[in-house]
C-alpha positions in Angstrom: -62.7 -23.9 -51.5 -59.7 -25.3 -53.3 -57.0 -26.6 -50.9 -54.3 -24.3 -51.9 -56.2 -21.2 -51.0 -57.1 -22.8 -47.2 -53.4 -23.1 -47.3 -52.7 -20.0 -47.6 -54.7 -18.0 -45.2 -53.5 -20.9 -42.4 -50.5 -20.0 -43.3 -51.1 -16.4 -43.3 -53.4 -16.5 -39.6 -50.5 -18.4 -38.6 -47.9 -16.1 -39.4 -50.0 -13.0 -37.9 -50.5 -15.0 -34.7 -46.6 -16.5 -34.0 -44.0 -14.6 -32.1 -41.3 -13.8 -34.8 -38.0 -16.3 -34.6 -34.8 -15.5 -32.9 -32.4 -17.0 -33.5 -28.9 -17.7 -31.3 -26.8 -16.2 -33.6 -28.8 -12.8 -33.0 -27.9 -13.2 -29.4 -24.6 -10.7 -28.2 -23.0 -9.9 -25.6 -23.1 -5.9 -24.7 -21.3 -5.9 -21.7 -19.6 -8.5 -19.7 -19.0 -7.7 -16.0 -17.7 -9.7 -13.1 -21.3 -10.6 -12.1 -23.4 -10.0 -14.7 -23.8 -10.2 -18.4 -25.9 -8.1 -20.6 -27.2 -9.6 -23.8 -28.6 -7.9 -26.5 -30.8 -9.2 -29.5 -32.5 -7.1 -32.6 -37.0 -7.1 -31.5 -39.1 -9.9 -33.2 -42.4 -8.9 -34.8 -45.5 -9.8 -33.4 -43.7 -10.2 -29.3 -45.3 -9.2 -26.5 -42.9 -10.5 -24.1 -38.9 -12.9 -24.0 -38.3 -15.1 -21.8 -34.8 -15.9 -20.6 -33.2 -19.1 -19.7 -30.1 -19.2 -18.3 -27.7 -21.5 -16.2 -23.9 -21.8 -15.5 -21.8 -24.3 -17.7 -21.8 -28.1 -16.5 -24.6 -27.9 -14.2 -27.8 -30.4 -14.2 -30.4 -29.5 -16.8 -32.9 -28.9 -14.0 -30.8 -25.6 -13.1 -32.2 -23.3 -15.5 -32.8 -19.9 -14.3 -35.6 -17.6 -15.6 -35.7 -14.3 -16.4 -39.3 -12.8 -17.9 -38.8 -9.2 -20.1 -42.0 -7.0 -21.8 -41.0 -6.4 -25.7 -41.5 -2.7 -26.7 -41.7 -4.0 -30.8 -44.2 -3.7 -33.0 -45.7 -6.1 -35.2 -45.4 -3.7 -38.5 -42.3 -3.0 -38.1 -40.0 -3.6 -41.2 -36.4 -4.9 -41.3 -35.2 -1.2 -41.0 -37.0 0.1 -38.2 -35.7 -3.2 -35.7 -34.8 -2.1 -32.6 -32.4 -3.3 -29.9 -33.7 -5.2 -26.8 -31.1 -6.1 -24.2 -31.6 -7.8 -20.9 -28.5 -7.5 -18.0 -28.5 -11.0 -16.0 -27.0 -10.3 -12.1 -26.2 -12.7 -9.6 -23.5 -14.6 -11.8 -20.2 -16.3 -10.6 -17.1 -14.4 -11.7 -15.2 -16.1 -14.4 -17.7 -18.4 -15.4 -19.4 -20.0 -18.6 -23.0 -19.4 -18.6 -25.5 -20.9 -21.1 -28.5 -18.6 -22.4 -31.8 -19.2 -24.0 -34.1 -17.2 -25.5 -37.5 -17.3 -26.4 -40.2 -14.9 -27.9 -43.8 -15.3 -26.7 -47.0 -13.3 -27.2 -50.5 -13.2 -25.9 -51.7 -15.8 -28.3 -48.8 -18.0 -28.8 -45.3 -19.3 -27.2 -42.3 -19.2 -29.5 -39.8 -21.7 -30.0 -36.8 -21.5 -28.1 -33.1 -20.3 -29.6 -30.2 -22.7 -29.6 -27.9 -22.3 -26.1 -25.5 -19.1 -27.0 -22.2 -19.4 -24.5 -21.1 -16.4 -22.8 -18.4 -16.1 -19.8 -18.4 -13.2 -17.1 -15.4 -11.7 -16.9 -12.8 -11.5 -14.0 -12.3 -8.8 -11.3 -8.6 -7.8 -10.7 -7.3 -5.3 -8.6 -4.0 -3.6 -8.6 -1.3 -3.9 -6.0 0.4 -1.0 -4.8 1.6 1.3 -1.8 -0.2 4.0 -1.2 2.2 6.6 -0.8 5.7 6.8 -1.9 8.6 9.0 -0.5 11.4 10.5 -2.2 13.7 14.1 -2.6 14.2 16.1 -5.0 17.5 14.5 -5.2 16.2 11.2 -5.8 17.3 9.3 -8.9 16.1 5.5 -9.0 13.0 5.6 -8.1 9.9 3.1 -9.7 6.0 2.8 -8.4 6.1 -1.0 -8.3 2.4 -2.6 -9.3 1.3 -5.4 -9.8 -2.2 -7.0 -11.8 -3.4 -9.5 -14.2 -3.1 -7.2 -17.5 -0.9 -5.0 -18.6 -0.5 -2.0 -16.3 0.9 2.0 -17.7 1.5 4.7 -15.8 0.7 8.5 -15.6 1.9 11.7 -14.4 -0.6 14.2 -12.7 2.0 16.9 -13.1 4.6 16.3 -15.3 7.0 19.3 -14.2 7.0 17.9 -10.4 7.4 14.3 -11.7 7.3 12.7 -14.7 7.0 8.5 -15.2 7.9 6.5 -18.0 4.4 4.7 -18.9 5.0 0.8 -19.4 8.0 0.9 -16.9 6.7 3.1 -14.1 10.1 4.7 -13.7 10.2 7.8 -11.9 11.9 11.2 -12.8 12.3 13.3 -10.1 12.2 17.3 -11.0 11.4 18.9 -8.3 10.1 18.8 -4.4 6.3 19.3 -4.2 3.1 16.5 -4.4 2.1 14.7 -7.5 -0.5 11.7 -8.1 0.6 8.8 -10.6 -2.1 6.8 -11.7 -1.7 3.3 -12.9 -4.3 1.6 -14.9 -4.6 -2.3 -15.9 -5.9 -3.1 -19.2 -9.1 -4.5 -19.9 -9.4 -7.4 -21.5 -11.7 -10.3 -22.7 -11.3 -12.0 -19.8 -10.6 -9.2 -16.9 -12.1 -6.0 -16.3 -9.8 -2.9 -16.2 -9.0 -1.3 -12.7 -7.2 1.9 -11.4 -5.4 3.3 -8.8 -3.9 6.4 -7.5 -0.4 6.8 -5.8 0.2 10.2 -3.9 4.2 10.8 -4.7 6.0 13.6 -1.8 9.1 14.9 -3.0 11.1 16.5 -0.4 13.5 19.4 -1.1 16.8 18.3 -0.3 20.4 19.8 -1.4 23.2 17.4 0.2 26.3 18.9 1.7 29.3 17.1 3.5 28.1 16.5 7.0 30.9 18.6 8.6 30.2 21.7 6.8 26.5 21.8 7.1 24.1 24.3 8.5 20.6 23.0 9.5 18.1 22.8 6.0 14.5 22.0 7.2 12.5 20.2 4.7 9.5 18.9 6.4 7.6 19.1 9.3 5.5 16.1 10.9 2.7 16.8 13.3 -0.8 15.5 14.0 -2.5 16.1 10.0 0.7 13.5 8.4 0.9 11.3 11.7 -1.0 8.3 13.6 -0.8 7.2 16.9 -0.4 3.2 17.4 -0.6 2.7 21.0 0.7 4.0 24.1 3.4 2.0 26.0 2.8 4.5 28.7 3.6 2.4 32.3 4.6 5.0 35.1 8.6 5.2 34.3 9.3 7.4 31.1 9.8 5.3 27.9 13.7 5.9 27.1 14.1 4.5 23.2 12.6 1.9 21.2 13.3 -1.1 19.1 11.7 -3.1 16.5 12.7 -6.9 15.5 10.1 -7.3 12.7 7.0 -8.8 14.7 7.0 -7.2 18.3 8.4 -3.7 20.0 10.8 -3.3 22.9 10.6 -0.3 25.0 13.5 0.8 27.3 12.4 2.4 31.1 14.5 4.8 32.8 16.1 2.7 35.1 13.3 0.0 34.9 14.1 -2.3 32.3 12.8 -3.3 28.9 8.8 -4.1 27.8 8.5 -6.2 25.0 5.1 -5.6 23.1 3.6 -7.1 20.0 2.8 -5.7 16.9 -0.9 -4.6 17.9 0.4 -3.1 21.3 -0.2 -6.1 23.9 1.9 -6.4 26.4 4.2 -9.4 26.1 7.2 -9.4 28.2 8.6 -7.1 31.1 12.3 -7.7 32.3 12.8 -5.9 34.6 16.5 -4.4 35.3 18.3 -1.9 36.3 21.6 -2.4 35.1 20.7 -0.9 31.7 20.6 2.4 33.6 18.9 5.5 31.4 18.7 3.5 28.4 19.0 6.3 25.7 19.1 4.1 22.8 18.0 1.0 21.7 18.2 -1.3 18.9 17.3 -5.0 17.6 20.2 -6.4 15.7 18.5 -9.2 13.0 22.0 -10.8 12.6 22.7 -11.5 16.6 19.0 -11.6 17.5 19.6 -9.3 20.5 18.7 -6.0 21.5 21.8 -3.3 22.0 21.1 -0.5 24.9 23.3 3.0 25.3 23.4 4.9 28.3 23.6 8.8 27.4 27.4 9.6 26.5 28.5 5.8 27.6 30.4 3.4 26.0 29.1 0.6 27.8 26.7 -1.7 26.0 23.8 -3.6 27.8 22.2 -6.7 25.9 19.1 -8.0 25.8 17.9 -11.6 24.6 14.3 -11.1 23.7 13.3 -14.4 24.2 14.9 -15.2 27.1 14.9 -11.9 29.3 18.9 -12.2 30.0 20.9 -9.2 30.4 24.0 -9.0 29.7 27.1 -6.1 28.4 30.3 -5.1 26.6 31.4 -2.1 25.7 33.4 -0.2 22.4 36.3 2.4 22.4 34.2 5.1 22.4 31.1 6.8 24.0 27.5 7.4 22.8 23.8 7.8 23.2 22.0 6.6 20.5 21.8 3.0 18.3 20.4 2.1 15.7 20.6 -1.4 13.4 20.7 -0.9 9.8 18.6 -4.7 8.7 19.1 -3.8 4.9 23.4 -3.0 5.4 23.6 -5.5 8.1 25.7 -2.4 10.6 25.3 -0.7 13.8 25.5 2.8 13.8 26.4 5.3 17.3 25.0 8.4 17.3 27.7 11.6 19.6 27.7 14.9 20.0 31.0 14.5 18.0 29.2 12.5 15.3 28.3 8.9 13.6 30.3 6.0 13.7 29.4 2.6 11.8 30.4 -0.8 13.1 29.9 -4.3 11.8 26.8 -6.0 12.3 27.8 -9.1 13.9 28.1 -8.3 17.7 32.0 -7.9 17.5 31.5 -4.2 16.9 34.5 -3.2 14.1 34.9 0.0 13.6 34.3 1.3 9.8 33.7 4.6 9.5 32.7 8.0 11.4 31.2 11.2 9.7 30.4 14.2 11.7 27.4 15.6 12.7 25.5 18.9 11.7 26.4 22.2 13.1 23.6 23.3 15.8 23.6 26.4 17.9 22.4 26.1 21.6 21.9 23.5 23.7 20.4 20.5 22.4 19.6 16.9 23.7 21.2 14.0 21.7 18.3 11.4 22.1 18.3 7.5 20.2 19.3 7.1 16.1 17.3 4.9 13.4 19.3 3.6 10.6 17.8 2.3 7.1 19.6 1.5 3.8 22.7 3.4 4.4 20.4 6.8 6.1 20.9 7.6 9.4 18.4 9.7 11.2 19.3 11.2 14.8 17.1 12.3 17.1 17.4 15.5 18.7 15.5 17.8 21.3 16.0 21.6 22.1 16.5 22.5 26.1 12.6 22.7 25.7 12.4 18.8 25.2 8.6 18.9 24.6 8.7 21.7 21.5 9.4 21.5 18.0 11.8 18.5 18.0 14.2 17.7 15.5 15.5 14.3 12.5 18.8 15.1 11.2 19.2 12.5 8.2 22.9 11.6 7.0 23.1 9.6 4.3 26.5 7.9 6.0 27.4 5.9 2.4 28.2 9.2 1.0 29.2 11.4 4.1 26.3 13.8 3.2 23.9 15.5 5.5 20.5 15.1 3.4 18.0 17.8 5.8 16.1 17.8 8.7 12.5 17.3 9.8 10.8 18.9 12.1 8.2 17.2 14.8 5.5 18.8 16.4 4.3 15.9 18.5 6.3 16.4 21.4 9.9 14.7 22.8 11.0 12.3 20.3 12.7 9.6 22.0 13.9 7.1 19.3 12.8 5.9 15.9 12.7 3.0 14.0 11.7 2.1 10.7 8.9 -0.6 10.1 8.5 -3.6 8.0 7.1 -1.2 5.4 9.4 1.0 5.3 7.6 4.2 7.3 9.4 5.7 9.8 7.9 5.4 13.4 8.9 7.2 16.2 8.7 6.9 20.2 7.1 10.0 22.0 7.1 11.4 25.1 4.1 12.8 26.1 1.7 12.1 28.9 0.4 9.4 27.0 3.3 8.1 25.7 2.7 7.0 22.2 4.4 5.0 19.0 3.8 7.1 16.0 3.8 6.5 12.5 4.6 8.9 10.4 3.9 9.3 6.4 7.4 9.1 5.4 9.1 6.1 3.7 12.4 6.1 4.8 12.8 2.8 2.9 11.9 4.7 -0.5 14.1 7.5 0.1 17.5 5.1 0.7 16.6 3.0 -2.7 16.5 6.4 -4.6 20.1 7.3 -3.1 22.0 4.5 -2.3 
C-alpha cells in the first residue's frame, strides 16, 4: 500500500478519534460575580467531557484547581449547529485575577490543553445610607446622602409626594404623605451594581408666628413607629433626661442624677437632693456639664459628669424645662409664658424669647429638647399618663411648626441622638427611653 494512502487514513482514524481543539481565545467570560466566574466556550466535535483548570493569579503552579464537566456535543455537528457550553467556577476570592485552562477529552483520547485565559471576579459594594429620612411639607433643602464605589442615581416612587433630582439626589418636597426613593450604584467592570431603598415621611406642617397659633397636630407616635431602649426605672420617678453623645443622665425626684451608658448599664449615681424635682435637664457640649430646672424656678443646679459635683446659679427668670442645642451652640428655657434662648457658654445671655402656643385647660409644662434651631416642648394634660403632647417651634424664625402626639404614656423629656432621632424619657411603670422614627436632625437642615 503506497505510503501516502496509509497516511491518509492515520490521519483520518486520528482525526475521528481526537477531541476537537479549543482554543483560549474561544474562552469568555459570561458573568463575572464577586465569587464566581462563569466561562463560556463554543462545543468541540468528537468531546465527551472538559476539564477545567483553574487557580488564582501569582500562586505556585502546584495550586491548580479542577473542575470535571460532561459535553452535550455531537461529533457531526457542523460549524453552524455549535453550541454553547459554559461552566460557573464558585468559591473565588472577590477582586481577584484567576487563571483558567481548558481541555477537551473523550473516551478514547485526552486533548491538549488551551493557553491560560485571565479573568478577574468582580467587587461587591454596598451603598451607604439612612434608612429613613424626615421632613415637612414645608421643607426645602433636603438631599438623601449615599454613598458607593460607582456612580449612584436616584428615583422617586411617587413623584407627586416627592420628586428627586437623579445624579444629585436633591429632594423636592410637594406634599405630606410616604414615598420610597431608591438609589442604585452602577455596575461596572470591576463592581457589581447594588440598591437600596429609603422610606421618605413628609409631615404636614403650615407655620404660623408662635403667639398667634392654635394647636395643628401632625403626627402621632405610639408603639407601631416607636422602640423601647431600656428602662432606667430605680424606685424614685425619672424627672428629665440628658444626653452628652456616649452615655445618658437621668434626673430622680428629689434623688439625684444616674448616669448610664449608651447600652443602658448603669454607670454612675450621685446622689443629691439639692437639685430638688428636677424638671429639666440638659448636657451642654461647650461647658461639659449638665444644667437642671426645678418646675417654674430660676435656679440652676449643675452637674459635672465626671466628677459627681453639684453645684448652681441662677438667670432672671423662671422655668421648667432645658434643653442644649449641640448644632447652635445655645440653651433654650421652656415657661408657661414661652421660650427664651441664651448663650451656650455657661454665662447664660439672654438672646431672644418667642411665645408659646395657645392651649385650653390645664396642662403640665414637662422638660424641652432643642436641635438646629427647633425647639420641642414637652407637655402633658391633667391626665399625665394619656395622649401626651411635642410642640415644635422653630425659634430662628419665631414660627410654631405643629405638634405630635404620644401614645406611650407621660413624656418626661426628650433629647435628640447622635443620629439625629428624637428619643424621649417615659413615665410608665417601667420607665423606659424611647426612640422614636422621627429625624429631628433632618427636619432643622430642611428649615434652617
Amino acid at each position: 500500500m503506497p505510503i501516502a494512502v496509509i497516511l491518509v487514513v492515520f490521519v483520518y482514524f486520528d482525526y475521528h478519534e481526537r477531541p476537537g481543539i479549543l482554543h483560549h481565545s474561544d474562552i469568555k467570560a459570561l458573568n463575572r460575580g464577586v465569587n464566581s466566574i462563569e466561562l463560556e466556550w463554543e462545543e468541540t466535535r468528537n468531546t465527551d467531557k472538559y476539564t477545567i483548570y483553574y487557580k488564582r493569579k501569582g500562586t505556585e503552579y502546584k495550586d491548580w484547581a479542577k473542575l470535571v464537566l460532561d459535553a452535550s456535543s455531537k461529533e457531526e455537528n457542523t460549524d453552524d449547529e455549535k453550541t454553547k457550553k459554559q461552566a460557573k467556577i464558585k468559591g473565588l476570592e472577590e477582586g481577584k485575577a484567576y487563571c483558567f485552562v481548558v481541555r477537551a477529552d473523550n473516551e478514547e483520547r485526552q486533548g491538549f490543553n488551551t493557553e491560560g485565559v485571565y479573568f478577574s471576579t468582580r467587587n461587591n459594594q454596598k451603598i451607604e445610607a439612612r434608612d429613613n429620612m424626615t421632613a415637612l411639607s414645608i421643607s426645602k433643602k433636603m438631599r438623601v446622602e449615599a454613598k458607593a464605589k460607582t456612580k449612584l442615581s436616584f428615583e422617586s416612587s411617587n413623584k407627586k409626594i416627592a420628586d428627586v433630582n437623579k445624579r444629585t439626589g436633591k429632594l423636592k418636597i410637594k406634599k405630606a404623605g410616604k414615598v420610597d426613593i431608591t438609589i442604585k450604584a452602577k455596575e461596572t467592570k470591576d463592581y457589581i451594581g447594588a440598591e437600596k431603598k429609603v422610606s421618605l415621611k413628609i409631615l404636614p406642617s403650615k407655620p404660623v408666628s408662635s403667639h398667634k397659633a392654635g394647636v395643628n397636630t401632625i403626627y402621632r407616635l405610639d408603639r407601631s413607629n416607636c422602640k423601647t431602649l431600656f428602662s432606667v426605672y430605680s424606685g424614685p420617678t425619672p424627672q428629665s433626661l440628658a444626653f452628652s453623645g456616649d452615655k445618658y443622665m437621668v434626673a430622680y425626684d428629689n434623688r439625684g442624677i444616674r448616669v448610664f451608658s449608651k447600652d443602658g448599664d448603669l454607670i454612675k449615681i450621685s446622689n443629691s437632693s439639692g437639685i430638688g424635682h428636677a424638671n429639666g435637664l440638659t448636657y451642654c457640649h461647650t461647658t461639659k456639664v449638665c444644667y437642671s430646672m426645678r418646675g417654674n424656678s430660676n435656679r440652676i443646679d449643675i452637674y459635672d459628669p465626671e466628677t459627681g459635683k453639684f453645684s448652681s446659679t441662677s438667670v432672671f427668670c423662671g422655668a421648667s424645662g432645658i434643653a442644649y442645642d449641640r448644632v447652635e451652640d445655645v440653651i433654650y428655657m421652656s415657661s408657661r409664658t414661652g421660650i427664651r434662648m441664651f448663650s451656650g457658654d455657661g454665662k447664660f445671655d439672654h438672646k431672644k424669647i418667642i411665645s408659646n402656643v395657645n392651649r385650653s385647660g390645664k396642662i403640665y409644662t414637662q422638660d424641652c429638647c432643642g436641635h438646629g434651631g427647633l425647639v420641642i416642648r414637652c407637655i402633658s394634660p391633667p391626665n399625665k399618663h394619656g395622649i401626651n403632647y411635642l410642640d415644635i417651634y422653630n425659634i430662628k424664625k419665631g414660627t410654631y411648626l405643629g405638634t405630635i402626639e404620644v401614645d406611650l404614656g407621660e413624656v418626661e423629656s426628650a433629647i435628640v441622638d447622635n443620629d439625629g432621632y428624637l428619643q424621649l424619657l417615659v413615665n410608665t411603670r417601667n420607665d423606659y427611653i424611647w426612640k422614636t422614627n422621627i429625624n429631628i436632625d433632618d427636619i432643622a437642615k430642611s428649615l434652617n
